[in-house]
N, C-alpha and C positions, 0 to 999 in steps of 0.2 A: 363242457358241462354235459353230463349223462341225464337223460330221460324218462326216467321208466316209466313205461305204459298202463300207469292206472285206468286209466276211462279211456283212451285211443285204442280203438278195436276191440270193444265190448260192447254189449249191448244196456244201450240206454235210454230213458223212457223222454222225451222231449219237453224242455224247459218251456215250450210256449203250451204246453197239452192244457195244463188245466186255465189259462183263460181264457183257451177259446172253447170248452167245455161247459165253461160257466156265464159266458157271454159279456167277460171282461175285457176280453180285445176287442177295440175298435177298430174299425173300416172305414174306408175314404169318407161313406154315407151317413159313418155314423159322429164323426165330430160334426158340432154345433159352433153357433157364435151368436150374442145378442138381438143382432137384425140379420137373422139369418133369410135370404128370401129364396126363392125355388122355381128352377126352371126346369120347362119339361118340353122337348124337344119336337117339333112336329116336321115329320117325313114325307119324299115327296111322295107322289102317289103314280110318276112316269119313272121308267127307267134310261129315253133321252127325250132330249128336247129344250125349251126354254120354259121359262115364266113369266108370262104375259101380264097378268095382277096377281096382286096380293092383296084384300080387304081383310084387314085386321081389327078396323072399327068396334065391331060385335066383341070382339073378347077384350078390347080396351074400356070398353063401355062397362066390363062385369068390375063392379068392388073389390078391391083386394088384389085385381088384377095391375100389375105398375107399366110394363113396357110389352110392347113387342119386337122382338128383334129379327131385323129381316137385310135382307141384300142391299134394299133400299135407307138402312137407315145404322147401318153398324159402323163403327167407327175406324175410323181407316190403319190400319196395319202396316207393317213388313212389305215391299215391294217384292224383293227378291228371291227367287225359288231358296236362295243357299241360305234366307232366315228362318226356314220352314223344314229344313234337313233335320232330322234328329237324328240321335247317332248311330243308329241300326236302318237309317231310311235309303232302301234301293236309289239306281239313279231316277233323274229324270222330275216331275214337277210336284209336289206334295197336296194332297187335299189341302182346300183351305174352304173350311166352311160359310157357308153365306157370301160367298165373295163375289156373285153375278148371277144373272140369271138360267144361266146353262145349267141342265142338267146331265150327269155324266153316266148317272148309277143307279136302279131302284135302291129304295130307304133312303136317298141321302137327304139328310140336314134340311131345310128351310126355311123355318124360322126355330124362333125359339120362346116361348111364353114364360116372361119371367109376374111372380104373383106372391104374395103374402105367405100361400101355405101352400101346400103339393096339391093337396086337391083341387084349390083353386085355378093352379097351373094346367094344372090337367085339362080341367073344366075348360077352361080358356081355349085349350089347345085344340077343341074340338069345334070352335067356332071361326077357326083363320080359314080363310076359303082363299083356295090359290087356285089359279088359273093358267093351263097350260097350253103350248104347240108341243105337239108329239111326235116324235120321228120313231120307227121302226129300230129297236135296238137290235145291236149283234152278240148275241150271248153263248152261242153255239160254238164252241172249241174246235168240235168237227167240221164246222166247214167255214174253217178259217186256217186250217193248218197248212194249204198251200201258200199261206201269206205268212208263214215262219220264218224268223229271223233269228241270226246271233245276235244279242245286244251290244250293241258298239261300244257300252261304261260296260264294265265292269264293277259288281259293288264289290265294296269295301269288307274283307273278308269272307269272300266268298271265291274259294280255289275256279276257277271254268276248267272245262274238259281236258286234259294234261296232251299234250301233245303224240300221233298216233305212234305207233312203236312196230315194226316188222311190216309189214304187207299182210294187212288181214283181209281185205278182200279175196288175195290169191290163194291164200293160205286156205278161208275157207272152200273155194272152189275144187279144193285139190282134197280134202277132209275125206276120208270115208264115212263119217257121221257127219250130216247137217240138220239142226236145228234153227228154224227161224219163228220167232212168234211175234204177233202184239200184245199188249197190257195198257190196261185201261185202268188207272183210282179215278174213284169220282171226288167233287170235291166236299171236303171235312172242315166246319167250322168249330171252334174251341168255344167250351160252354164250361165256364169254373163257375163254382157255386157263385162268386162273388161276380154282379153285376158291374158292369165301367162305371164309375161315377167319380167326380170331381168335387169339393165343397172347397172353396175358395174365402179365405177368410180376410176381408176390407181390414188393415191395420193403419194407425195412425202413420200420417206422412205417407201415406201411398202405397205403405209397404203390405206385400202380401204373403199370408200361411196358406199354404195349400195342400189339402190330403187328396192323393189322388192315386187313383186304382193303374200303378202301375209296378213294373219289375226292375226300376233302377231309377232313385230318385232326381240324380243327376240329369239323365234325360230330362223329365218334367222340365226341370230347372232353367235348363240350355234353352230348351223350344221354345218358354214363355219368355226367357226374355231376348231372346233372339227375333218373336213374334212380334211383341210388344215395346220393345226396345228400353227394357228393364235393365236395372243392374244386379247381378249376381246376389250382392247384399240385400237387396229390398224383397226378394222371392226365397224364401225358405219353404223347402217340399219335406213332408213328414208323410210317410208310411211306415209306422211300426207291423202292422199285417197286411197280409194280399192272401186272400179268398181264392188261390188258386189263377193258374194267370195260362201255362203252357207255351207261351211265347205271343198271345193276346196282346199283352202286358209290358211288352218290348217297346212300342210305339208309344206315344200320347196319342189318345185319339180324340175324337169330333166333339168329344162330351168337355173336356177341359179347356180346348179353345172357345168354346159356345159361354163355358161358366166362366172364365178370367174375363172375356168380351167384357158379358156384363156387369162383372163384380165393379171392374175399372169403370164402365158407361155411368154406371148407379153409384158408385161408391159408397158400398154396402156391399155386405155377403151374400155369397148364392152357392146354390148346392143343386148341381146336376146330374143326376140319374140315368141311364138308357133300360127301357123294358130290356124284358128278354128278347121282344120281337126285333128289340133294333139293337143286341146284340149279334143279329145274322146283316147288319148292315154294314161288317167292317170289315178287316183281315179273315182267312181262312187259310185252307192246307189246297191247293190251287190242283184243280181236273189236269190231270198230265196224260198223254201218249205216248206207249214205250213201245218198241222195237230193237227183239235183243236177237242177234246171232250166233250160234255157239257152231262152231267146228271141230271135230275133236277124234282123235284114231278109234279103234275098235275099242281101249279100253279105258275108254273115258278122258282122254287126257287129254284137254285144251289145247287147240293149234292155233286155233282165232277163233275173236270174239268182238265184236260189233254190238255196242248200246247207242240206241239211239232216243230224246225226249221232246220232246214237245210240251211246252204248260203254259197257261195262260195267265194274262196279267192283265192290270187296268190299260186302257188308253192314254194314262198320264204318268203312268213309274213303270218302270223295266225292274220288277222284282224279279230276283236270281234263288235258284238254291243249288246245291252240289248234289244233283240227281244219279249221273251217271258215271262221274270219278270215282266211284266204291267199285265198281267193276273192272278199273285197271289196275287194285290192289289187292283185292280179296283173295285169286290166287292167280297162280303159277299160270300166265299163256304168254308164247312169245311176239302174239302178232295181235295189236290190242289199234280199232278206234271208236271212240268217244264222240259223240257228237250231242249240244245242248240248244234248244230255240225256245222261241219265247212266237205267241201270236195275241195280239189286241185282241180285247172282247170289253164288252159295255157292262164291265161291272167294278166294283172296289178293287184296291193292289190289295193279292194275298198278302200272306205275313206267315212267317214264322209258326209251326205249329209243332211240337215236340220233334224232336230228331230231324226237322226239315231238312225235304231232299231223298235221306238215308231210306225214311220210311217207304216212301215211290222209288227207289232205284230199288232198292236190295227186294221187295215183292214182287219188280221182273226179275231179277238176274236169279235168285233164289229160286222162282216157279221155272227159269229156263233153266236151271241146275236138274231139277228136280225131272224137267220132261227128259233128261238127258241121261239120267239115270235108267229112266226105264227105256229108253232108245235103245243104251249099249247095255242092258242088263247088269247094270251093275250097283250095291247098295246105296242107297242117295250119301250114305256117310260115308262109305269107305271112298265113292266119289271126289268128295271134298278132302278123305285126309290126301288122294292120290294126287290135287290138283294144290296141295295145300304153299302157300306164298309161302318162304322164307326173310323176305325182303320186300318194300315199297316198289312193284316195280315198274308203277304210275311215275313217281319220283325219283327212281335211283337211289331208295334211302334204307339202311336199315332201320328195324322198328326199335325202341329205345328197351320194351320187349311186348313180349308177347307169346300167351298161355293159352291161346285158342286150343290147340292138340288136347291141353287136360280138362278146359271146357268140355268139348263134343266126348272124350274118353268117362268123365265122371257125371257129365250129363244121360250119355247113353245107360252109363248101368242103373243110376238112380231110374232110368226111365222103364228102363227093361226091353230097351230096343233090338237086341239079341234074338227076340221070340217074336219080332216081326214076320207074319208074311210074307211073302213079297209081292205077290200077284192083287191086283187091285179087287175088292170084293170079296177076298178067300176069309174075313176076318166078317162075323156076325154076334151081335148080340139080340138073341129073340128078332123081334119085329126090325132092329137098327144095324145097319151096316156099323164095322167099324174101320175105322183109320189112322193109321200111325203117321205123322208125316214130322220134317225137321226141315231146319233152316237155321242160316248162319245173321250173327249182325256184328254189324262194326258202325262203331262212331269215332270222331276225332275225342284228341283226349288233348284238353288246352290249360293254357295259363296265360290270365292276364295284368296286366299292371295294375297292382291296390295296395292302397293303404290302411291299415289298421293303429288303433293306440291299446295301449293297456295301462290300465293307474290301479297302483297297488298301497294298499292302509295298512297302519301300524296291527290292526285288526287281525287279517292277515285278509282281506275282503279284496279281491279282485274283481275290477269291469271291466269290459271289453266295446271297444265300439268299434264301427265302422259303417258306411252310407248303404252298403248291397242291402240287398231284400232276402225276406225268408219267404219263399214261395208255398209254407207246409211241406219242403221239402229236410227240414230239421238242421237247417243253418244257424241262430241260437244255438242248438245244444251241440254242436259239432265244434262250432268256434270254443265254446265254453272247457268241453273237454282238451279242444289242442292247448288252452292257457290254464287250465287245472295240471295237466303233466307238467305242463314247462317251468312251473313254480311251486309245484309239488303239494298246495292242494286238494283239500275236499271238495268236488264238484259243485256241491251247494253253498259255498262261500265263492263261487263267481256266477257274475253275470254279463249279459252279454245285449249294446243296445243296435240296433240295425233302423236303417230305412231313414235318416235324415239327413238333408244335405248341409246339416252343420256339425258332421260326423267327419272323419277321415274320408275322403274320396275312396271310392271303388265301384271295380264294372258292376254294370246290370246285371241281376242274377238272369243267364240263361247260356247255355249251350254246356250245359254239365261243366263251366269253370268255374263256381263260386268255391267248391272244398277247396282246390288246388291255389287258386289265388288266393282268396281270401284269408281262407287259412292258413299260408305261410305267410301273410303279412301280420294276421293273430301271433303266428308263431316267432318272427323276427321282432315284434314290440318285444314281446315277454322277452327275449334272448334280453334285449338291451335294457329291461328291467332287473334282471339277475346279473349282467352283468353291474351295473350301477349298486345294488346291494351287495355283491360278493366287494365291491371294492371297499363300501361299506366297514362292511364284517372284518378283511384281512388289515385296514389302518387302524379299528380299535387298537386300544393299549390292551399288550399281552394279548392277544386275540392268538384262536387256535389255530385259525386260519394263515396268522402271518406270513408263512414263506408257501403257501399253497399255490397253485395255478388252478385257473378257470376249468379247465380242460379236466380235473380232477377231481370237482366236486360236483355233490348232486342235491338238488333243493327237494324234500320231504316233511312232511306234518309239521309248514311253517319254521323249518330249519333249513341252511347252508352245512351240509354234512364233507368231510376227506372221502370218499370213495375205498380210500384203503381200509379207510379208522375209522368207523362212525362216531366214536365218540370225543372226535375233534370234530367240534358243531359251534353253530352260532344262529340265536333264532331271528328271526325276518325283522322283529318288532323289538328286538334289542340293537340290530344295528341300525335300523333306521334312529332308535334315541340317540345314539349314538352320537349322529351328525344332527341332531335336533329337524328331523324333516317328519311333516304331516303325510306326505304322498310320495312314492315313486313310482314317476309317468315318463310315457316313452311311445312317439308317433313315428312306424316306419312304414316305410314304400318299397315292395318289390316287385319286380318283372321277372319276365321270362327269358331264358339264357338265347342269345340271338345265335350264339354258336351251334347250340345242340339244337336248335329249329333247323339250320341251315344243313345239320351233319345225319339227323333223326327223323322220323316220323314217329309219331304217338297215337297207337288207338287204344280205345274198348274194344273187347271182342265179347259174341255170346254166343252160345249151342245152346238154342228153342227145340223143346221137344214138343208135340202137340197129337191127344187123342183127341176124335170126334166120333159122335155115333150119330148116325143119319137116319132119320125115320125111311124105310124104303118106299114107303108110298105115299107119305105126305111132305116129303123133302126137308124135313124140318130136322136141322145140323145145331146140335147141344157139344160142345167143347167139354167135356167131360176130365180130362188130366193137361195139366201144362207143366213143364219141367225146364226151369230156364238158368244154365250155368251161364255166370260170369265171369270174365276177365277183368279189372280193373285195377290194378295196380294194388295199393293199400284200402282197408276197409275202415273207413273211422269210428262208424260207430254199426253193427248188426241189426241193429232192431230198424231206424228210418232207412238205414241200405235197402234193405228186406221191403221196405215197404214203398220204397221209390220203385224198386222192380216189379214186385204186386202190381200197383198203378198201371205201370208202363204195359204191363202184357193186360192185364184189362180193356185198357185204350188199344191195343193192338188187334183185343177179338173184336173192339166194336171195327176196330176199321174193318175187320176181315169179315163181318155178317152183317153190321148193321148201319152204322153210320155214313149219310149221303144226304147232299143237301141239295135239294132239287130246283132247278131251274125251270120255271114255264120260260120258253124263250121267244112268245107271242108276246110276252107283259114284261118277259129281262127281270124276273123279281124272281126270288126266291121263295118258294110255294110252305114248306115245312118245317118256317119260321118260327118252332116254337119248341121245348120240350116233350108236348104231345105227339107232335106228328115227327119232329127229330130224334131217330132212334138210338139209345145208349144204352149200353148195357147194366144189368140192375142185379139185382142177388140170385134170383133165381135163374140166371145166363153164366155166373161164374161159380164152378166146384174147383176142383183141388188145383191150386198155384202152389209148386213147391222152386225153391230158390237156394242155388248153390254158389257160392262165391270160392273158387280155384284160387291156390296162389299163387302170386304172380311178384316176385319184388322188382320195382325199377328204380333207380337210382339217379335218371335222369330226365326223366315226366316232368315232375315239380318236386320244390323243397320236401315234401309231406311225401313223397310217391305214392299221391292219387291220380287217379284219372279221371275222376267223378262219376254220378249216376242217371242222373235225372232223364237220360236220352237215350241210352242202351238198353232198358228194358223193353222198350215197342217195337225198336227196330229186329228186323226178323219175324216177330210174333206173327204178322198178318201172314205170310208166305209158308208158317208153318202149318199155320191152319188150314191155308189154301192146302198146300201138300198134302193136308192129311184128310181132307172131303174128296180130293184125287184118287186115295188110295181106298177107301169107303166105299166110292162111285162110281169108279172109272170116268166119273167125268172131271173134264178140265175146263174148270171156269178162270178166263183172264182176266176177269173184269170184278175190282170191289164197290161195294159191299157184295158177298157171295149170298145174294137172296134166294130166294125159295123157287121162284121163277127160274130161274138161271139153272137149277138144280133137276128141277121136275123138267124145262122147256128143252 
């Protein structure tokens, strides 16, 4: 069957735009239920230690107030760490809130004031008086890193360091260019407009609805009743929208355990919230130490290279990410090693935060590209095309492809890189230095096992379902457009429902696989829906179809057309009468080919280009042009591509000037707890983003040959920008966020 691409790689306006414009989509927080009642969460006020007492008295004594829920009085759970796993969870042992008296982390959990109305809950919350022993916590990365370790688990999809390759030690000793630096990111917590919140709906016979603020409702699903020792059938998770999640949202967190607690204690609904203050109480993008060595002849050309990491984790999960494997693929050196550690510290396991990993490796090995360039004088671009990989040669794999070369070639001229200076400083505008700087990004490009259905009406009205999430990253109208082609279709006679777990199974939306998965599992329903109509069509009596094959004809405006002959057709809603059927539905599952993982490597690639103009005497660095070509296989839809990479490189200049979440390490708490004092970037920090998408066809990615987006636009960004205050300043700041201090000090 032929396909033509009506709405597949065009640009399209987003089927969920206008309710959440109008305030039609709901959020976790905002379904309701009869006896809905409201818990609000009181934090500790140590960051270690125990809990000595807990007098709740006073807030049980307020009206309206019903329970308080503490260590001392929660009802007993899950024994085993492996009930408490969810399916993105590092090794090692999982928060479980209220479970004892230890303290492990500022912010965490300790009781929980469940009350009549939110205010009351509040109210409440502000009269539990807890009493604590304090121990001295260790929150200091820095001086913990002689206590570094390899993790002995291994998580579960997460590559560790590829094994060394040539003698890069030797290699580098023997170099006539040696570069070695450190690099420092500080750590970055995710702030989506949408707060975590859970609303746990009491249903007859025990059974429970739950919305809850996360990025794959299956997780929810698994963890409660893995926790609680439910069965599948009795918890139905609905998230039709997520507020924004960045990989927050990967986890269930402390707010959903704390609200099923009580829904099942009270039996009765409850709806739990976390402010913003105690959305810095959970996951983050984790403080890492980098140490990169570059070796390399006179003209630039890698002989060895040594990345080394350091990041920190809680004292209770060995969170992992692929930090410093981007460095033994990105290009050509024969003598590569890798090394990855992890060191305890007294606070929450990070998590997942856009591109995790990619964003800290590639802002060292990018800024040692970059010092390397002006070492051996040569252009930081022609650098990279000179150094440029043809092959995985971390893995031994070739790449299934890859378009990086017409990235950095159509990035550079959009950019106008040609009419660089070169000499750092030689470039002014009035009172502001200027500077040009670039940098490379790569992420994995995946597919995972999902299932979608498609049900098609005499009408000619298609729906689509399936359990992923739409992040605001335009999953709705992407899926929509792959089953408007496939059955030929006006885009506005299908729909498309996501986010419940009494949908078709599929992964959690996060590491750029939802297009690729998802959407060839949209794509293989609809196949086996057209196939079941064309059979339809070709068994009518006299049908024009009769002696046709599948392979021949092509579905258009609610007709089965010959491909040779359009005017041997048969319409959708006359073969369905045909066979007398109301519906043709059709639920299928696929995976990713085990062969071409084992035979292939799959990335994104990007060429960041980045101007800055630097106040000279008051340090103050405005990102003025960003220029960011893409590689990614197929583009499904222009308009959300466009706007997934916008995002990405936003979030990249906050990494690169602004965003750091500060640790007092006398208190182990996190000090700029809030929107005010957490810096993010706003309108007047970002001018012109312009975005290129190269093509690139792959045939062996996934069914759809995407690669997806959601990750590839940040990665790089921060290292461009660093580059390009480099070439403004002559100074080299290793350390993000590049603040004022750093600049002017």
């Amino acid at each position: 069957m032929a396909t033509p691409s009506r709405f597949v790689g065009t640009a399209q306006s987003r089927q969920d735009g206008p309710a959440k414009v109008t305030g039609a989509a709901k959020y976790a927080a905002e379904f309701t239920a009869p006896d809905l009642a409201h818990g609000v969460v009181v934090s500790s006020a140590i960051a270690k230690g125990r809990i000595t007492a807990i007098d709740a008295s006073a807030a049980e004594a307020v009206p309206g107030v019903i329970k308080v829920l503490t260590h001392e009085n929660k009802a007993r759970t899950a024994w085993l760490d492996y009930n408490y796993q969810d399916q993105v969870a590092p090794p090692g042992s999982p928060f479980r809130a209220l479970n004892g008296p230890e303290i492990v982390y500022g912010g965490q959990p300790v009781a929980l004031v469940v009350a009549e109305s939110f205010e009351l809950a509040r109210y409440g919350a502000t009269l539990v008086k807890v009493t604590y022993s304090e121990e001295a916590p260790n929150t200091d990365l820095s001086k913990t890193l002689d206590a570094a370790y390899v993790p002995p688990k291994k998580r579960s999809g997460i590559k560790p360091p590829p094994d060394p390759r040539g003698d890069a030690a030797g290699a580098y000793d023997k170099a006539p260019i040696q570069l070695r630096q450190e690099y420092k990111q500080a750590i970055e917590h995710h702030n989506p407009m949408e707060p975590h919140a859970s609303t746990v709906v009491y249903e007859g016979g025990g059974k429970l609805t739950i919305h809850d603020k996360i990025q794959g409702v299956n997780n929810t699903q698994g963890y409660v009743c893995g926790v609680f020792g439910l069965k599948p059938d009795d918890v139905r998770v609905i998230t039709p929208y997520v507020g924004g999640g960045f990989g927050s949202g990967l986890r269930p967190q402390y707010q959903l355990y704390l609200a099923v607690s009580a829904a099942l204690d009270l039996k009765r609904s409850v709806r739990v919230v976390l402010t913003r203050d105690q959305m810095f109480t959970f996951g983050y993008r984790p403080e890492t130490f980098q140490t990169v060595a570059l070796g390399a002849d006179e003209d630039g050309r890698l002989q060895a290279l040594t990345h080394d990491a350091v990041a920190g984790t809680s004292t209770f999960e060995d969170y992992q990410e692929a930090v410093v494997n981007w460095s033994g693929l990105l290009y050509h050196c024969p003598n590569v090693t890798l090394d990855y550690k992890l060191a305890k510290i007294d606070t929450y396991t990070p998590s997942d935060m856009r591109a995790p990993g990619a964003v800290t490796g590639i802002f060292a090995l990018e800024s040692a590209m970059d010092e390397l360039a002006y070492a051996t004088g040569v252009d930081p671009l022609e650098l990279r095309l000179r150094n440029y990989a043809e092959r995985d040669e971390g893995e031994g794999k070739e790449f299934t492809s890859k378009a990086l070369r017409a990235a950095y070639e159509q990035g550079a001229e959009r950019f106008g890189w040609g009419k660089r200076e070169a000499e750092p400083r030689a470039m002014r505008d009035g009172r502001e230095l200027v500077g040009w700087g670039m940098a490379t990004g790569v992420w994995e490009a995946m597919m995972m096992q999902s299932s979608a259905s498609a049900t098609l009406t005499p009408d000619g009205k298609l729906e689509l379902a399936c359990s992923t999430a739409d992040l605001g990253t335009g999953t709705y109208t992407i899926l929509s457009q792959i089953g408007a082609d496939a059955l030929g279709l006006p885009l506005d006679r299908v729909t498309t429902r996501l986010g419940d777990t009494a949908l078709p199974e599929a992964p959690l939306a996060g590491g750029s696989w939802t297009a690729a998965s998802s959407g060839a599992a949209v794509q293989a329903a609809c196949r086996t829906v057209a196939e079941t109509l064309f059979g339809y069509a070709r068994g009518m009596a006299n049908s024009p179809l009769a002696n046709a094959d599948f392979a021949h004809v092509t579905f258009a405006d609610g007709e089965i057309r010959l491909q040779n002959d359009p005017s041997r057709k048969v319409g959708i809603a006359e073969a369905m009468r045909a066979v007398g059927v109301e519906t043709v539905a059709a639920t299928e599952k696929v995976k990713p080919s085990m062969l071409t993982n084992m035979r292939f490597s799959a990335y994104t690639h990007s060429a960041v280009f980045a101007e800055v103009k630097v106040d000279e005497e008051l340090g103050v660095v405005r990102v003025t042009r960003v220029v960011s070509a893409i590689a990614a296989g197929k583009i499904l839809n222009l308009k959300t591509a466009r706007s997934q990479i916008l995002g990405g490189v936003v979030m990249g200049i906050g990494a690169a000037l602004e965003e750091e979440s500060m640790l007092d390490h006398n208190l182990g708490r996190i000090m700029n707890h809030n929107l005010g004092e957490y810096h993010v970037p706003v309108n007047a920090d970002i001018h012109d983003i312009e975005v290129i998408f190269v093509d690139e066809h792959d045939d062996k990615v996934s069914p759809l040959g995407v690669k997806g987006l959601g990750e590839i636009g940040i990665v790089g960004a921060a290292a461009a920008v660093a580059n390009a205050v480099f070439h403004a300043t002559g100074k080299r700041v290793r350390e993000l966020p590049i603040t004022i201090d750093k600049i002017l000090g």
